[in-house]
N, C-alpha and C positions, 0 to 999 in steps of 0.2 A: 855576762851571761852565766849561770848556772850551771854546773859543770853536769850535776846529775839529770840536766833537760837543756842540753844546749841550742837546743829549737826557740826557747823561751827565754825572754826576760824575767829576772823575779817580779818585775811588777804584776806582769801577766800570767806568772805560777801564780801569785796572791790574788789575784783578781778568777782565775780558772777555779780555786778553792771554793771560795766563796759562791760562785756559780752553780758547780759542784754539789755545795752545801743547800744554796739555795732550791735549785730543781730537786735534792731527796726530800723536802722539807715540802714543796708542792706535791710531788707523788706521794706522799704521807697522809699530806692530807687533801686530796684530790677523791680519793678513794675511799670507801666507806665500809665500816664492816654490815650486815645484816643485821645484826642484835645492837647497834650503835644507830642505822638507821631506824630500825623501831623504836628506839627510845627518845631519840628526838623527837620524830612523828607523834606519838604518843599511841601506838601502836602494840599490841602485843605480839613478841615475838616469835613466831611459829616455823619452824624451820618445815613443815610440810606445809605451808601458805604462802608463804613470803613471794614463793616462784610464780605464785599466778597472780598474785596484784603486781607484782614485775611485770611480767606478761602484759595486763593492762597496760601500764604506764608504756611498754614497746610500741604495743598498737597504737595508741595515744598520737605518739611522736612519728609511726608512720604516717598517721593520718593526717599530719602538719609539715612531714618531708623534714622532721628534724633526725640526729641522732637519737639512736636509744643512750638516755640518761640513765636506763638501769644498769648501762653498763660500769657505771660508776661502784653498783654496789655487789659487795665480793665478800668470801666466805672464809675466816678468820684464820683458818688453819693453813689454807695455800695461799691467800693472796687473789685470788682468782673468782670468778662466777663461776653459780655451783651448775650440777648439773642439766639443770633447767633452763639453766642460761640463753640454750642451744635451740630450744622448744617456743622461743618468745618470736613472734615477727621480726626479721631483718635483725636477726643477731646470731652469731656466731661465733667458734675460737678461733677462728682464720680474721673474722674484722676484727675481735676487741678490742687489741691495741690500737687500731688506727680510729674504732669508734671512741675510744676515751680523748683522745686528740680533738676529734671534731665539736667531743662536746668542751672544749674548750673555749672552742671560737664561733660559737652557735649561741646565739640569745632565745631561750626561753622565757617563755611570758612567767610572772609572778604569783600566779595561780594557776592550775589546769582547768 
């Protein structure tokens, strides 16, 4: 055992790292900035628009009982959905976190 984690074997401090590692490296890239989502999209990015085609894509996914997938996409400076966020159907800062989880394990179709 390990003396600075005597809970743990070092196999399982090496293997908790890597995990560790793992999961910042999904939340990294899990999450999207606004001006990286337009750019893929091939979208111009407008930071007084961006909030109401979010909006749409919310309603979108009420309309099919999914998460909001816009909760994916967050605003470069906090980390976070900006303030509009709040304004889309079925989204909130009390869900976000638990909406980005759902949209983990939620199949959306391949097109809207």
């Amino acid at each position: 055992m390990n003396t600075k984690n005597p809970k743990m074997t070092p196999e399982a401090q090496l293997l908790a790292k890597e995990l560790f590692k793992h999961q910042k490296k999904l939340r990294k890239d899990l999450l999207v900035t606004y001006k990286t989502l337009c750019e893929k999209a091939h979208v111009p990015f407008n930071r007084a628009t961006i909030g109401g085609f979010l909006g749409e894509i919310a309603m979108w996914c009420r309309e099919r009982s999914l998460p909001p997938i816009n909760a994916l996409a967050i605003n470069k400076h906090d980390g976070k959905p900006g303030y509009n966020y709040t304004n889309a159907v079925g989204c909130s800062d009390d869900t976000w976190p638990s909406d980005i989880g759902k949209c983990l394990t939620s199949r959306y179709p391949s097109k809207p």
